[in-house]
C-alpha positions in Angstrom: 0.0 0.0 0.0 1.2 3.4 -0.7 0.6 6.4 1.3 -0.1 9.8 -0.3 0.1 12.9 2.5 -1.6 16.2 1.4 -0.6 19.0 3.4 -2.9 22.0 3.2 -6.5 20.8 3.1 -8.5 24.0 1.2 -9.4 24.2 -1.9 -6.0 22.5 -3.4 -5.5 19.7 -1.1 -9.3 19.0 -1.3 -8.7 18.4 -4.9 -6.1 16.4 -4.4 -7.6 14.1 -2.3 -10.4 13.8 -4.4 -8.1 13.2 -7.2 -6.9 9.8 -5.7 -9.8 8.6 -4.1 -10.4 5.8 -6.4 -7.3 4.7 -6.9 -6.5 1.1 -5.3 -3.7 0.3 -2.9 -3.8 4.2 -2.1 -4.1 5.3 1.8 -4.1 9.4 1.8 -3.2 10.9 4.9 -4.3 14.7 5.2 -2.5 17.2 7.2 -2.8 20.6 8.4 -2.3 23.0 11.3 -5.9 24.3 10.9 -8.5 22.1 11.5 -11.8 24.3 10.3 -10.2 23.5 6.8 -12.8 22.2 4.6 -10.6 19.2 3.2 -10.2 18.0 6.9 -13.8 16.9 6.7 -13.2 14.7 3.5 -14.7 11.3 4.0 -12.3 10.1 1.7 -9.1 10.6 4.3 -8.0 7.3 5.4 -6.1 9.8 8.6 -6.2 13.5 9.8 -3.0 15.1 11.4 -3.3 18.5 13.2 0.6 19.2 12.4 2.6 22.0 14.4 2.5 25.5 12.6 5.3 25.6 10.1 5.9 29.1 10.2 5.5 29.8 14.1 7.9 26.3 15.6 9.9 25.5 12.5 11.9 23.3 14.7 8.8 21.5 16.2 7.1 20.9 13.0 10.7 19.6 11.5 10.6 17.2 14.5 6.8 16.2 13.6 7.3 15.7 10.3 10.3 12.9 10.8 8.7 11.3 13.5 4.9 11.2 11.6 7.2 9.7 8.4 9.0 7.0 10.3 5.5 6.2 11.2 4.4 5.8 7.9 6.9 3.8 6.3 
């Protein structure tokens, strides 16, 4: 199985979730550091992340990215 992470989840990353939806073997993890972002609320998310802010804890979102990447391999 292959994972696809979309990170962003307006308009964009909504698409792109939508965009492999359908497709088999595909898990699609979405993540953001605002919730109330309408791709959250995709039913076609197989996982939602609330990541750290990338522009206000560079270090702890560095750290969260590495740690939620080991996860998924």
């Amino acid at each position: 199985m292959h994972t696809i992470i979309v990170m962003g989840l307006n308009t964009g990353g909504l698409a792109a979730i939508r965009a492999f939806r359908n497709k088999p073997n595909i898990r699609i993890v979405g993540m953001t550091h605002t919730p109330s972002e309408i791709g959250y609320y995709s039913r076609y998310l197989s996982e939602k992340v609330v990541m750290p802010h990338p522009g206000k804890d560079e270090d702890k979102f560095i750290s969260f990215m590495k740690s939620k990447i080991e996860e998924i391999k």
